[in-house]
Backbone bond lengths (Angstrom), bond angles and torsions (degrees), N, CA, C in turn:
res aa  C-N    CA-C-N  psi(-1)  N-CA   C-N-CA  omega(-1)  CA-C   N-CA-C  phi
1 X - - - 1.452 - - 1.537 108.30 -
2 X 1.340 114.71 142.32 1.253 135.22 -179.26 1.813 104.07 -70.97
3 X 1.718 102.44 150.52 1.857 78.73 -174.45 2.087 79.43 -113.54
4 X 1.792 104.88 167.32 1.298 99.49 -163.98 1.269 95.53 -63.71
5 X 1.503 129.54 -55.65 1.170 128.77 -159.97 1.408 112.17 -99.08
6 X 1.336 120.80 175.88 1.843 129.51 -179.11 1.268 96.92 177.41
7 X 1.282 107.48 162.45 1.370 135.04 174.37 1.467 121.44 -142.35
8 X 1.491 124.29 141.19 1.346 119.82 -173.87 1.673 92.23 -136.78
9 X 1.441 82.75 138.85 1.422 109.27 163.25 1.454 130.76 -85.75
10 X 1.464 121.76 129.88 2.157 115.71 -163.74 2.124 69.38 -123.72
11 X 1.764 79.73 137.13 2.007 83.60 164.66 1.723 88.97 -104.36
12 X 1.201 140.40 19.70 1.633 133.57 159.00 1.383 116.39 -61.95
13 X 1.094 129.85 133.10 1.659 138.34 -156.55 1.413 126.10 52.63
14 X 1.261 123.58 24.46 1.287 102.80 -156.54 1.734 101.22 116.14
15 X 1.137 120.12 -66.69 1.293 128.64 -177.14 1.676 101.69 117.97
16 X 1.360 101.16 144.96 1.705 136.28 -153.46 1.648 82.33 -133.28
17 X 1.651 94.44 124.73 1.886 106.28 147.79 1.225 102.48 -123.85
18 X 1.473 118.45 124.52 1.483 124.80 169.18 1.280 107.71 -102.83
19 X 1.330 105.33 156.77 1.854 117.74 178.27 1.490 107.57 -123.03
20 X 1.678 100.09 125.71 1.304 107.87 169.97 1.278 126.72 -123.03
21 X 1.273 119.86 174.41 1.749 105.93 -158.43 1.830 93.09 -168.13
22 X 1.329 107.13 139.04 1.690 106.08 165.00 1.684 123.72 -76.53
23 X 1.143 109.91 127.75 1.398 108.88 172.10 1.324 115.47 -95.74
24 X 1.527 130.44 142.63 1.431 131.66 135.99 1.514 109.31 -26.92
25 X 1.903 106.73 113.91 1.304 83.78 135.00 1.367 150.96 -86.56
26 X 1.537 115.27 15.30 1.560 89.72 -179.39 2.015 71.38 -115.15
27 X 0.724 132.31 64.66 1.255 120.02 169.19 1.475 106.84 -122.46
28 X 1.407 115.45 157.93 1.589 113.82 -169.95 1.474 126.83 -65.96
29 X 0.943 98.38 157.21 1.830 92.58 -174.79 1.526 107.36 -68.07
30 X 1.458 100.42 141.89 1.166 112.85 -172.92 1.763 110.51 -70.13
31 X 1.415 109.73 164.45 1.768 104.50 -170.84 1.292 90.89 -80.19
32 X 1.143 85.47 178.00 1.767 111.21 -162.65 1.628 131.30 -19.73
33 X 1.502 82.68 76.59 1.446 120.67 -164.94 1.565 86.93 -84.61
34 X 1.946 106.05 156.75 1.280 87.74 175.76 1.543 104.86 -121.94
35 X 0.946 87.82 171.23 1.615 114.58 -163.98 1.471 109.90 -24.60
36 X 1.427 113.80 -65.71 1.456 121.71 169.57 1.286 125.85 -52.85
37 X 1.525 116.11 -16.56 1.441 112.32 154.80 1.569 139.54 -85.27
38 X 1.488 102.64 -16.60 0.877 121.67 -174.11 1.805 111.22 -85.91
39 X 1.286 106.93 -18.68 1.793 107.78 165.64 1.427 113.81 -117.40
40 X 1.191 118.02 16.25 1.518 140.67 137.32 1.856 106.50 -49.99
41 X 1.739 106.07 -66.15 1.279 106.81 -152.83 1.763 97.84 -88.89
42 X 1.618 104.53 -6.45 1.704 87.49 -176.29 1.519 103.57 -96.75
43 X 1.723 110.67 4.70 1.542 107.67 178.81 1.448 89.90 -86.07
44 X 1.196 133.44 -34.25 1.646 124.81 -161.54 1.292 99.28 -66.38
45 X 1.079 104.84 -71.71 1.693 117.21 -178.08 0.897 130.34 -37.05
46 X 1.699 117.57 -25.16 1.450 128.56 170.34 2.330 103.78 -91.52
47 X 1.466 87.00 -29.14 1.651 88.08 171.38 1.722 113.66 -41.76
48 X 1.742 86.53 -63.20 1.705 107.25 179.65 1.296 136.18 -36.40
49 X 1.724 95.36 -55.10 1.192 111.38 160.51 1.269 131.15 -37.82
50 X 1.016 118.13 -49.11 1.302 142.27 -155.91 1.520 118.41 -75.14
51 X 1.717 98.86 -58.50 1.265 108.82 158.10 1.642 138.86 -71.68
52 X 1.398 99.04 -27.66 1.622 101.80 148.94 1.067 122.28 -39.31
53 X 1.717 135.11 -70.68 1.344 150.04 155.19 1.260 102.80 -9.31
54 X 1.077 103.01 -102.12 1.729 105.87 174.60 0.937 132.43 -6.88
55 X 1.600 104.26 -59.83 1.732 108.37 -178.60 1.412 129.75 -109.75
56 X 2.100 87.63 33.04 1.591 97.34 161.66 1.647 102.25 96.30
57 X 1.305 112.70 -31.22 1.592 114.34 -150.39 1.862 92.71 -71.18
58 X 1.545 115.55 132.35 1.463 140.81 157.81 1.625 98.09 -56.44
């Protein structure tokens, strides 16, 4: 099993820890999300969509 949250460590510059976490997709956009994530999740969502359609799925 996947855990919700994690973090990874980069030793590049100095070293970078980023935090990651699963979102809902139909759940609201997260706050002050940035920009590049935020048409990340409306390309998925429109991906999803899409292929649902297709393959019948309600």
């Amino acid at each position: 099993m996947l855990p919700d949250r994690w973090n990874h460590r980069t030793a590049d510059d100095g070293g970078h820890t980023f935090e990651f976490y699963w979102h809902r997709m139909d759940g609201a956009q997260p706050e002050n999300c940035h920009p590049v994530f935020i048409a990340a999740l409306k390309f998925l969502r429109g991906r999803l969509a899409t292929s649902s359609s297709a393959a019948g799925v309600a």
